[in-house]
Every structure is written in structure tokens, then in C-alpha cells.
N, C-alpha and C positions, 0 to 999 in steps of 0.2 A: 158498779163497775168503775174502777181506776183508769182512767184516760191518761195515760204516758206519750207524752214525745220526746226525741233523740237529734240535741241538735249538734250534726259536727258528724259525717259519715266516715272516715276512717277507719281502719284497724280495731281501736278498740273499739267502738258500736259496736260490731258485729260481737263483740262478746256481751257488750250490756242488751243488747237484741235478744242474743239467744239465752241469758239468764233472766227477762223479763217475761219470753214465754212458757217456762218452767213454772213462774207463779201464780197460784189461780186469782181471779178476780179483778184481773188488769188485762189491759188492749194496747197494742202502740197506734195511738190515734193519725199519727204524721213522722215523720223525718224530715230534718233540713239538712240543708249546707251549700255555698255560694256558689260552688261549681253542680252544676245541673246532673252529671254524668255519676258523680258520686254518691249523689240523692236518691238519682234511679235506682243505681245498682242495691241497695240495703235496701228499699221499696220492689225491688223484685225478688230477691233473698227471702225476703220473710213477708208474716203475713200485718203487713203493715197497709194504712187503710188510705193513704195521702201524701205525698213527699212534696217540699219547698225547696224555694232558694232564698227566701226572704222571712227574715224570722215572725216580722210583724204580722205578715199573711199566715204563718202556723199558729200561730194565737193567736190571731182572728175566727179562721176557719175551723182550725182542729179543736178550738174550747180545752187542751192538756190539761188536768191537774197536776200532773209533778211530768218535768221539763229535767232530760239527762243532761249536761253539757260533757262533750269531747271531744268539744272542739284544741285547737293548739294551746297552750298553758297562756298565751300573751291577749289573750282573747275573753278569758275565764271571767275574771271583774265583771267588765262591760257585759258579755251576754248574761251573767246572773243576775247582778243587778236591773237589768230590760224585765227578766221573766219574774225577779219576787218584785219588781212595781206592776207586774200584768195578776197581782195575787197567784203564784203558780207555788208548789215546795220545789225543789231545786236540788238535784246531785249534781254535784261538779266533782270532772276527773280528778286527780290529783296530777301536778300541787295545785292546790283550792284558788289560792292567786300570786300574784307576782311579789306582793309586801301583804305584812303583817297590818298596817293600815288600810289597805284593801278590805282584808278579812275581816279587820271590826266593823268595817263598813256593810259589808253583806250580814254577817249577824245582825245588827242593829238595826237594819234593812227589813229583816227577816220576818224579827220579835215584832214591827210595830206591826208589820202587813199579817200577824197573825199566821206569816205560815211556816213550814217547816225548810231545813237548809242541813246537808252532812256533804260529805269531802268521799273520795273513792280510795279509800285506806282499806280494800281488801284483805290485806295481809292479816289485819289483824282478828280476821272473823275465819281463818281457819278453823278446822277443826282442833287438829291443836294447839292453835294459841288461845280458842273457847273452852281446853282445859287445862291450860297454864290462868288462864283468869280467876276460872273458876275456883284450885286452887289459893292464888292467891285472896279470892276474896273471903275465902273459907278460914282464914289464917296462917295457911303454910309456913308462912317465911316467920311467923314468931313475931311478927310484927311491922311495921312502916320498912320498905326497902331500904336498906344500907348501901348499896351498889347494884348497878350496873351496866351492863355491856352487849352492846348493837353492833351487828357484824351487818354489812349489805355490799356482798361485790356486783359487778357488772361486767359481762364480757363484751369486751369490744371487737372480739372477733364474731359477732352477728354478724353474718352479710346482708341481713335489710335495715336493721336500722341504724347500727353504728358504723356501719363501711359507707351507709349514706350522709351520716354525719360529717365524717372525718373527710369523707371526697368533695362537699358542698359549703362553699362559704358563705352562702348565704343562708343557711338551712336555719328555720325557726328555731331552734336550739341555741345557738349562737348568740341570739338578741336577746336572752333573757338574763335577770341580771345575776342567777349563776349558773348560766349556762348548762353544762349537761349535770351538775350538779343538782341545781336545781330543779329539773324531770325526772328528779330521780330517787332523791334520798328522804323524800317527807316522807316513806315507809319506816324506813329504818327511825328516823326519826321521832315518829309517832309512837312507835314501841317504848322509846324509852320517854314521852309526853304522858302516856297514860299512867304513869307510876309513880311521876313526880306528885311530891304533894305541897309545893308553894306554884307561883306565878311569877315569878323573876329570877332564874337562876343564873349564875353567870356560868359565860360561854367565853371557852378560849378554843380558839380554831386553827389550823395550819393544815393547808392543802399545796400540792404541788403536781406538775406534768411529770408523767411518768416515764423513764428514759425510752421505753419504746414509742413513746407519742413523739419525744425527741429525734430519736432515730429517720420518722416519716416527717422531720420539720414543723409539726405539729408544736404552737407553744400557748396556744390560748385555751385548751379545752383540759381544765385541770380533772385529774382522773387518779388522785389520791389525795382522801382529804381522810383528816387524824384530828377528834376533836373532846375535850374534856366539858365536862356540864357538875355543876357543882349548885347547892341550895343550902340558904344558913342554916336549914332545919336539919344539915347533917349529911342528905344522901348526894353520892354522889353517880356520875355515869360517864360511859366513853364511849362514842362512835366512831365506828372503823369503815372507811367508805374505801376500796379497791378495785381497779379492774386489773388488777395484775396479780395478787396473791392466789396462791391455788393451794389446798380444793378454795376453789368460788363457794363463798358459804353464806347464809341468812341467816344468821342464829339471834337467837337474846337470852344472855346469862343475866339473871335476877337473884341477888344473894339478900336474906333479910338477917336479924338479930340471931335466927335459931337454924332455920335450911336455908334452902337453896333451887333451885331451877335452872332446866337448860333447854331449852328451844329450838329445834331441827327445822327450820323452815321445808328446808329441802329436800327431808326424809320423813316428816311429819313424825318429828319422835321429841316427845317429851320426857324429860330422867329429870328425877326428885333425886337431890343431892341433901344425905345427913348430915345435920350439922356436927355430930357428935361422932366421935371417936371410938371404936372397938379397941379394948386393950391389949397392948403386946401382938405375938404375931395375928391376931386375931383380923387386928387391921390389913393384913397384906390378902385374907381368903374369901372373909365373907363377904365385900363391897364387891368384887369382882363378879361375886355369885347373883347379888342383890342387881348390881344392874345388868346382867344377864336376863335375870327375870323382869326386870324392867323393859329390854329391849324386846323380849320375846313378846311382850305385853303391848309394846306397839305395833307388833308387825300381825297381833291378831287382831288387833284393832283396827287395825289399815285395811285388812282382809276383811273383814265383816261389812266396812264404809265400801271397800270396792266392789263387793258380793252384793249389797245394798241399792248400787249404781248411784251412790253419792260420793264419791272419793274422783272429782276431775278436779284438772287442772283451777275452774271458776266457782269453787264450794263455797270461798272467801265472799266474793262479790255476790253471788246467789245469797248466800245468809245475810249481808250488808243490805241488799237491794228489798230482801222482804221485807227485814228489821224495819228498816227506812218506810217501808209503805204501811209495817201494821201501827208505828209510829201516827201516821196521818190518819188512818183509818178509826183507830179505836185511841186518838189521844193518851197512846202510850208514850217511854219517853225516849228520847232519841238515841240510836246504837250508838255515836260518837260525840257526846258532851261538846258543846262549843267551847267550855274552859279547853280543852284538850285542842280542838281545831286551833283556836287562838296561840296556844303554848308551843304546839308545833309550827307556826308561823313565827313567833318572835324568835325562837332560837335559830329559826333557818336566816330571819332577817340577824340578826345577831351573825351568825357564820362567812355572809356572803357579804355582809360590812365589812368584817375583819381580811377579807382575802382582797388584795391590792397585789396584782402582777410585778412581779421585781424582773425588768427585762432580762438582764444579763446572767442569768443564772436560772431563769424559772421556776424558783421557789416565791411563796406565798408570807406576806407579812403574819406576825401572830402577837395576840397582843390578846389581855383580858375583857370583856365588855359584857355587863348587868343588862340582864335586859326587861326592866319594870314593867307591869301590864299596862297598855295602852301605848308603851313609847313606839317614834316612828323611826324609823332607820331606813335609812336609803339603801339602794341594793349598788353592788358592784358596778362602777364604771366601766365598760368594758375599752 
């Protein structure tokens, strides 16, 4: 039996909670977090066997083997590294930590203390992005990626957690060094991390406050960032961070040498895009027919996951969370390659270096910057 603790009772627990009891052969041995009230409450929810305020006393008492962290992002570091020196494997929510030197730190950490460590990049264990992989590992694209393209918007009209943002100046969000950017976009980001195939791409960045952040006085919480990713090996990518474009979309366009892919985060629909050309009118009839049958192809596919009672909202993090534990159990190998964990830190450390508040206008500096494996880059001054 898998002994699991969860330390950090908020909002998301309650979702790594009820995707833990979904999986056979694990128990949540304890829950923490510093306020007492919030401990209870997810120790009375579920059937969890012990609840803390003090983490040293959960590994003490509760003996965990793998330790959830999610707790607030500014936190992340410090409690991982506490739980892989107590020998534990270790999920940390995303973003994994605050800098890219962090993160080689907790790898390194990881590998000597022999145990396991992954990041909470849900997104990319959907079910449809476990058959855009799949694909592409199969060869679809004709060969090594050519391009692509990360859509991730955010609605800031939530009323819990971004109307608490925006109303609260002191709100954890704020102190981090890029702010709501950073709680947010190592998704997106991570999409196009798993594709690249060097370790130092350059990153050119420009982010900006969006005129309705304007409008409410708002000039610190940048909520439009535009950013190009380029590697000498050729491929390159663009990520599109919004909370103002509409439709609000999650997508990843993936173009290789020969097809093509397209990525519906939102509608879980995958479309194989031909590289090749029908001739004369032929092009204007049969593509239309072709992803016709494509899309009809999703939505029986969706229907069968939903008929199945596997199609919720947490199918992502449910297949992340097993992955991760049959990882430890049967020394298989980790759902999320630390090359990747790594890669997605330096280009975030990369983006959030390059964004320097220009007062008087609220636009965002831009400028190019390589970002070599191992290098450290400081995060935004805020």
C-alpha cells in the first residue's frame, strides 16, 4: 500500500484528494497546512487517516511515501526540498518553483536521495493530448517539429479567484516574480517544452497590462504576454498568453516536415491536418469532408470516455497522479522527463527576466535572451 500525504489544504487538494482515491493501492496517510481549520476541513471530506499543522510532525507520524505539495507557488522550493531530504517522491503543483535554479536544485536533490519528483502539468495527460503524443511519436509530423503554437487564455472575470486577485494587494500572487503570469502559464508552456528537442532556445518575450486592467487602475498584473521561442536546430514556437481574446482557447498547433496537428484543449478534439494538397477544385471539397469525419470522430470518442465515466473535468491529473505512483512502484519511468521540467523553467526564467514595467505607458520591455541549460536568471523585480 502507497502511503500518500497532501500538504497545503486549499482548493486544489480537494481535487488531488479525490483523484488519489480513484487509484487502487494507495491511502492518504495525513494532510497538513499551518492554519488548523483548513487541515480539518479536507480530513473531514475524505477519508484521510490524520491531519497536521506542522509538516515535521506529518513525517514523523504519518511515515508518507510520496508527499503532494499545494501548497502557494512561493512555498514550493522550501517544502520539496524538506520532504526529498525526509527520502519521500514528491508532486509539486505547478509552477514547480519560483527560478529555474530552484528546479535543478530539487532534481538534483531528488536523483541523489534516490527518489522520485514530477511537476502538476495536468494538461498534458489528457486524453487528447495522450493522442496528439501518441501520434506524434508514431511519426505523424514526417519528422522533428518545424513549428509551433501555445494558445492559453485566462478569464479574469472568475469571481473567486481573479476578482480576488485584482481586489487584494497583498494577495500571494503578486509576490511572485511574475506574478499572475507565473501561476499560470507553465501549462502552456510545457506544451511546447515537450517538443523541443535542444536545451537552450532563445526566448524573446513582451508582455503588457491589458486596457481593461487599465480601465480598473490596475497597472502591475500583466495579462497579455506575446512570446517567440526559437532553437539552432531549426524549430521554432510562439506562445499566446490572454485574458482578453475571445473564444478563450487552450489549443497547441504542432506543424512537422510532412502534417500537421491541432489541439482543442477545450473541446478535447484533436484534427490531423495533410500536409499535401488535393489538386484543383478538389482542394476546396474533400478537406472539408475529411475534417468533418475527423470531428465526428471526436465527439464519438468523447461519447464513449463519457459513457465510460472517464471523461471529467480531472482525467489529466488522474492519469499524471497514477503514472507518477506506477513510476515509484514498479521503477518505471517518470510521466514528465526532468529534461522537460527543467526546460520549462528556464524559458519561464527567461520571459519573466525580459518583462521590466515601463511606467508610463504599461508596456513591457523586449529584448532576445539564450537561455543555456544550468543558467540562472533572476526573476522580475517587482
Amino acid at each position: 500500500m502507497l502511503k500518500v500525504a497532501i500538504v497545503g489544504c486549499g482548493k486544489i487538494a480537494d481535487a488531488h484528494a479525490s483523484q488519489i482515491r480513484r487509484i487502487e493501492g494507495c491511502e492518504i496517510v495525513g494532510v497538513c497546512d499551518r492554519e488548523p481549520l483548513m487541515a480539518k476541513q479536507l480530513f473531514e471530506r475524505f477519508p484521510v487517516k490524520q491531519y497536521f499543522t506542522d509538516l515535521t510532525e506529518l513525517v514523523d507520524k504519518a511515515r508518507p511515501d510520496v508527499i503532494h505539495i499545494t501548497t502557494p507557488a512561493e512555498s514550493h522550493f522550501d517544502v520539496a526540498r524538506f520532504c526529498l531530504e525526509q527520502s519521500c517522491h514528491v508532486y509539486v503543483e505547478k509552477p514547480f518553483t519560483l527560478y529555474a535554479e530552484q528546479a535543478q536544485h530539487l532534481v538534483d536533490l531528488a536523483q541523489r536521495k534516490g527518489v522520485k519528483l514530477t511537476v502538476g502539468h495536468n494538461d498534458q495527460f489528457s486524453h487528447v493530448a495522450r493522442r496528439m503524443r501518441a501520434l506524434v511519436q508514431s511519426g505523424y509530423l514526417g519528422g522533428p517539429p518545424v513549428h509551433m503554437e501555445s494558445y492559453y487564455s485566462y478569464d479574469l472575470g472568475d469571481p473567486s479567484y481573479a476578482r480576488a486577485l485584482l481586489g487584494d494587494k497583498r494577495h500571494w500572487v503578486r509576490r511572485l516574480p511574475g506574478k499572475l503570469l507565473q501561476n499560470v502559464i507553465s501549462h502552456g508552456i510545457a506544451r511546447i517544452a515537450e517538443f523541443l528537442t535542444g536545451d537552450s532556445p532563445h526566448v524573446i518575450a513582451h508582455g503588457f497590462v491589458s486596457s481593461l486592467l487599465k480601465q480598473i487602475n490596475e497597472r502591475e498584473i500583466v495579462d497579455e504576454l506575446r512570446v517567440i521561442i526559437s532553437e539552432e536546430q531549426g524549430t521554432t514556437a510562439y506562445f499566446t498568453f490572454s485574458s482578453q481574446m475571445r473564444p478563450s482557447i487552450h489549443q497547441l498547433r504542432i506543424y512537422g516536415p510532412k502534417n500537421g496537428l491541432v489541439l482543442d484543449q477545450d473541446h478535447e478534439i484533436l484534427i490531423r491536418l495533410r500536409g499535401q494538397k488535393f489538386k484543383s477544385y478538389a482542394d476546396m471539397f474533400i478537406p472539408p469532408a475529411l475534417f468533418a469525419k475527423q470531428h465526428l470522430g471526436n465527439l464519438i470518442t468523447n461519447v464513449r470516455l463519457f459513457l465510460g465515466r472517464d471523461f471529467h473535468m480531472d482525467s489529466g491529473m488522474n492519469y499524471l497522479i497514477e503514472s507518477f505512483y506506477r513510476s515509484i512502484r514498479e521503477h518505471a519511468p517518470l510521466p514528465i522527463p526532468y529534461r522537460e521540467i527543467l526546460l520549462t523553467a528556464r524559458i519561464m526564467d527567461a520571459i519573466f527576466d525580459q518583462l521590466s514595467t515601463c511606467r508610463s505607458n504599461g508596456q513591457m520591455a523586449l529584448q532576445a535572451r539564450p537561455v543555456p541549460p544550468g543558467t540562472i536568471v533572476p526573476g522580475l523585480e517587482s
